[in-house]
C-alpha positions in Angstrom: -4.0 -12.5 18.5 -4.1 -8.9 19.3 -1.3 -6.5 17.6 2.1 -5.5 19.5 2.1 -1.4 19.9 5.1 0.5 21.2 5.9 4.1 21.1 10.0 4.7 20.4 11.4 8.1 21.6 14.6 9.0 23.1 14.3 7.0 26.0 13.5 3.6 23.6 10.6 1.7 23.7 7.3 2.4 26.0 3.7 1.5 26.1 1.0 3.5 24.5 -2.0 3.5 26.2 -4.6 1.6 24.4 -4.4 -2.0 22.6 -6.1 -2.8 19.3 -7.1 -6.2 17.9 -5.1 -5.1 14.4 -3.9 -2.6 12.5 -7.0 -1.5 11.1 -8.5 -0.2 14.4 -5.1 0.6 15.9 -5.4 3.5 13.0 -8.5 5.1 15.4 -6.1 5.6 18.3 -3.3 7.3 16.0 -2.7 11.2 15.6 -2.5 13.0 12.6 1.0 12.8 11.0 2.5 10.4 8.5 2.9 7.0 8.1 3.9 3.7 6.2 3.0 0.1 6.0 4.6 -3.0 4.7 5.6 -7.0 5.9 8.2 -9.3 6.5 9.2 -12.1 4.8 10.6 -15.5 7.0 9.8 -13.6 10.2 12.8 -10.8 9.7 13.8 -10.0 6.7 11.7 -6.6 4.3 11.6 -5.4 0.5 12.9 -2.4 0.0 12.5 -0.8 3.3 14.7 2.0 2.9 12.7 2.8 0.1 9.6 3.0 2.9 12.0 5.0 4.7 12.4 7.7 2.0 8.5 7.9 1.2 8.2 8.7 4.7 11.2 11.7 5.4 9.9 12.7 2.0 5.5 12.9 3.4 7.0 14.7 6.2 9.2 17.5 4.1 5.6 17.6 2.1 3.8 18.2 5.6 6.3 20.4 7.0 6.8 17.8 10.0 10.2 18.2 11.2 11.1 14.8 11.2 15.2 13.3 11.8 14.8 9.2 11.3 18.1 7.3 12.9 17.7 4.1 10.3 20.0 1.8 12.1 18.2 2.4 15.4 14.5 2.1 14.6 15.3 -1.3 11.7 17.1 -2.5 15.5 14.1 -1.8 17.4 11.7 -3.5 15.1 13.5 -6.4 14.3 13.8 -6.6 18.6 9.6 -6.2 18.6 9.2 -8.6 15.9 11.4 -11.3 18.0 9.7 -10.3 21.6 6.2 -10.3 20.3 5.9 -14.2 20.3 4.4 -14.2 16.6 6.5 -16.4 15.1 5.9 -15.8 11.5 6.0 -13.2 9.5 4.4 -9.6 10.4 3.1 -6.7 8.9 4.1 -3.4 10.6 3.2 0.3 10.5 5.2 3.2 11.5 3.6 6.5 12.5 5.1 9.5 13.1 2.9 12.3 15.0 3.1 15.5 13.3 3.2 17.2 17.1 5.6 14.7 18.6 8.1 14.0 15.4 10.7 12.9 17.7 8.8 9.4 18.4 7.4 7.1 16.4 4.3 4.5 17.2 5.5 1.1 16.0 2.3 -1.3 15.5 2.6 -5.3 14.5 0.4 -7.9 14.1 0.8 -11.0 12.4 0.6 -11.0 8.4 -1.4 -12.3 6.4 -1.5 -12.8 2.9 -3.8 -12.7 -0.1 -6.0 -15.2 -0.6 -5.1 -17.4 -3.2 -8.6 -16.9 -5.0 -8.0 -13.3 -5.4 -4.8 -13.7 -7.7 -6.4 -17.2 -9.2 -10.1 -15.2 -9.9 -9.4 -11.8 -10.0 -11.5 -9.2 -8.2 -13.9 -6.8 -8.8 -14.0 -2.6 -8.0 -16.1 0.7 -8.2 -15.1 3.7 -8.7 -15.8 7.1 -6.5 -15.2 11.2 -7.7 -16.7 12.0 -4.0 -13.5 12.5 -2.2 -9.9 13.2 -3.3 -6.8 13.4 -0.9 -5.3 16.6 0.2 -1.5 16.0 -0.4 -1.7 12.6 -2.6 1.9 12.4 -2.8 2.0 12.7 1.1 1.4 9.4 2.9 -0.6 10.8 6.1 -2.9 9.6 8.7 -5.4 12.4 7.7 -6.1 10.0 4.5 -5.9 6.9 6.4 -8.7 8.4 8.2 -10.7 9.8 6.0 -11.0 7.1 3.7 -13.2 4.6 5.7 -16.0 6.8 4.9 -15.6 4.7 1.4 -14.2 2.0 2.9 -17.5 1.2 4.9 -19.4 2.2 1.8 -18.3 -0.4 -0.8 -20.8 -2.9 -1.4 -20.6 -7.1 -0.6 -18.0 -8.5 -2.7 -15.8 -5.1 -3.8 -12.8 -5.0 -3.2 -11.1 -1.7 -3.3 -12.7 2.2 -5.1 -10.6 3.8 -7.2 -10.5 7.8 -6.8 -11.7 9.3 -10.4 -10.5 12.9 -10.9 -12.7 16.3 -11.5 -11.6 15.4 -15.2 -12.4 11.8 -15.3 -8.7 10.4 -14.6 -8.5 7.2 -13.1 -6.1 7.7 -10.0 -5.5 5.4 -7.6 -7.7 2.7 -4.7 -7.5 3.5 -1.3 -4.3 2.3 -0.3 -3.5 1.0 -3.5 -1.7 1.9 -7.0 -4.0 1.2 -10.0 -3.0 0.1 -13.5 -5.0 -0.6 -16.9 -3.3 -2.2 -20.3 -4.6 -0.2 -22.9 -4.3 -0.3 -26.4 -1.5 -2.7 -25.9 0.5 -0.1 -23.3 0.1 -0.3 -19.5 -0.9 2.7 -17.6 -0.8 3.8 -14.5 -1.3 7.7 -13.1 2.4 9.3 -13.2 1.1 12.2 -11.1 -1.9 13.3 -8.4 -1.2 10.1 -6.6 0.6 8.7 -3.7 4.2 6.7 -5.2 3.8 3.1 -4.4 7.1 1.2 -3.8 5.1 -1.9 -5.3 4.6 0.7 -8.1 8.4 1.0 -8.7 9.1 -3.0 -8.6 6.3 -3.2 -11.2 8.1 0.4 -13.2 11.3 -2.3 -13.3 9.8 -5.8 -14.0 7.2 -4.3 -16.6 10.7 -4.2 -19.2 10.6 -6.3 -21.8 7.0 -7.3 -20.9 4.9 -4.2 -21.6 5.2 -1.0 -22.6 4.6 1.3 -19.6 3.1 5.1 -20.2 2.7 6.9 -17.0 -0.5 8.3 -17.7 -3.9 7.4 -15.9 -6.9 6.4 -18.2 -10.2 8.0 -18.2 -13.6 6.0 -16.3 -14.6 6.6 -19.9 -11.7 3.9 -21.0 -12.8 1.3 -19.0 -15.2 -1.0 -20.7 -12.5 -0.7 -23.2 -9.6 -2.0 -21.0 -7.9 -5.3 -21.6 -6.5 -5.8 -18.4 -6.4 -4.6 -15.2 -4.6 -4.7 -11.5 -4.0 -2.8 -8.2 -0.6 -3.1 -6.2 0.1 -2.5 -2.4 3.4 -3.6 -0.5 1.4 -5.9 1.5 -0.3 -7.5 -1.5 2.1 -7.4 -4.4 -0.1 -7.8 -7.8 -4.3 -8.0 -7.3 -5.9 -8.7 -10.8 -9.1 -6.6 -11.3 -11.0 -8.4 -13.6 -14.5 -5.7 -13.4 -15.0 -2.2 -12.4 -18.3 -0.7 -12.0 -19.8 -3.9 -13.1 -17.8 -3.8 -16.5 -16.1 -7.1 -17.3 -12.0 -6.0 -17.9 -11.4 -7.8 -21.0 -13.2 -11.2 -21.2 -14.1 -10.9 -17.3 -11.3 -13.3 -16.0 -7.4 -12.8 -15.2 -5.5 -11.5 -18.0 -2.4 -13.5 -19.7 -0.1 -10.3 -18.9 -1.1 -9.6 -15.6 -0.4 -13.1 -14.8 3.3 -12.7 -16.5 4.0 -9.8 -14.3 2.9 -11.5 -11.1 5.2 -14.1 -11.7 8.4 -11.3 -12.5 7.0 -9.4 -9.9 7.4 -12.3 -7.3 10.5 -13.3 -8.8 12.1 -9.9 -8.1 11.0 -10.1 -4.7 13.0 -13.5 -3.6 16.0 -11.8 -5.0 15.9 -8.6 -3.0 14.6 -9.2 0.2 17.1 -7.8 3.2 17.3 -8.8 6.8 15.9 -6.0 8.9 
């Protein structure tokens, strides 16, 4: 089923003029600008949306996109897409703002699906890349959405996600995804140079009483010597990475801590949602 594209602006809703099969190649017709991305849970209810909502007025103060975002209206207007569009299940939705036109905003749906059960039950495996960096990494901007594929298309048959290594060796973060190694008993995670995940502050919260968290990325160097390993996304919760460059993390299978903060993480997540 193909996605479900409007463009909002101050006269509501109205058709763009191209259609897309998903969100994926909806993101070749967008402009530059910012963005975010999430899903629903039973159909019409979101985590932490207003926390979306404040990444994105705060990527477009970081842009210099003069941005004004009427909450009430546009959580109205996609709960009244989600209901028209026929899905019946839950969705996962983007919302782009163009940095010429920051008085509208392209709304894109398509039906959500998630992880495959395999992925959290076998863990996955990664590379890492030093050949491209993002230009504003605590900006969430088309510009990056775009110029990412070029590693996107690159990664070879069964990878899952690269994770950006600094001029200095740091660990960052995977394309659209925040990245986290237990070290030395501690989990880490970049504090800085990276995009703030709103997965990433559900784990900062849960991770209490579990693991002690230092915000500081680990070096390439560090990983044969990791114990653990996981990416987050809002679409995706927790992803264990058990091997990264072809180096087993830990004993090469899904470790006993990521597993625990999965099941907090998913916890916290039944007790928060919000109707849209």
């Amino acid at each position: 089923m193909p996605t479900y594209i409007q463009r909002l602006t101050s006269n509501g809703l109205e058709n763009v003029d191209y259609t897309a099969d998903n969100l994926k190649s909806a993101a070749e017709h967008e402009p530059d600008g910012i963005y975010t991305v999430t899903n629903t849970y039973n159909v019409t209810q979101t985590l932490m949306f207003d926390a979306h909502l404040d990444r994105l007025e705060d990527s477009a103060r970081r842009e210099n996109i003069p941005f004004t975002l009427n909450r009430k209206r546009l959580k109205s207007t996609l709960r009244q897409m989600i209901l028209y569009s026929g899905f019946d299940a839950d969705i996962r939705f983007r919302i782009t703002v163009p940095r010429d036109k920051a008085d509208q905003m392209i709304l894109t749906i398509e039906p959500f699906r998630p992880p495959d059960h395999i992925l959290i039950e076998n863990g996955t495996c990664c590379i890492t890349s030093s050949s491209l960096a993002r230009h504003n990494p605590a900006a969430k901007t088309t510009g990056w959405m775009h110029d990412r594929q070029s590693l996107e298309q690159a990664m070879p048959a069964g990878i899952y996600d690269t994770f950006l290594v600094s001029p200095d060796g740091l660990l960052l973060e995977g394309l659209a995804s925040n990245f986290y190694a237990i070290l030395n008993g501690e989990l880490r995670t970049a504090g800085e140079g990276v995009l703030p995940g709103i997965a990433q502050k559900i784990v900062f919260e849960i991770c209490q009483g579990i693991i002690p968290l230092r915000k500081e990325a680990v070096y390439v160097d560090d990983i044969p010597h990791l114990s653990e390993a996981f990416l987050t996304s809002s679409s995706r919760g927790i992803i264990p990475v058990v091997e990264i460059d072809g180096f087993p993390i830990g004993d090469g299978t899904v470790g006993r801590k990521t597993l625990e903060l999965r099941r907090a993480y998913t916890a916290w997540v039944q007790d928060h949602l919000e109707e849209l």
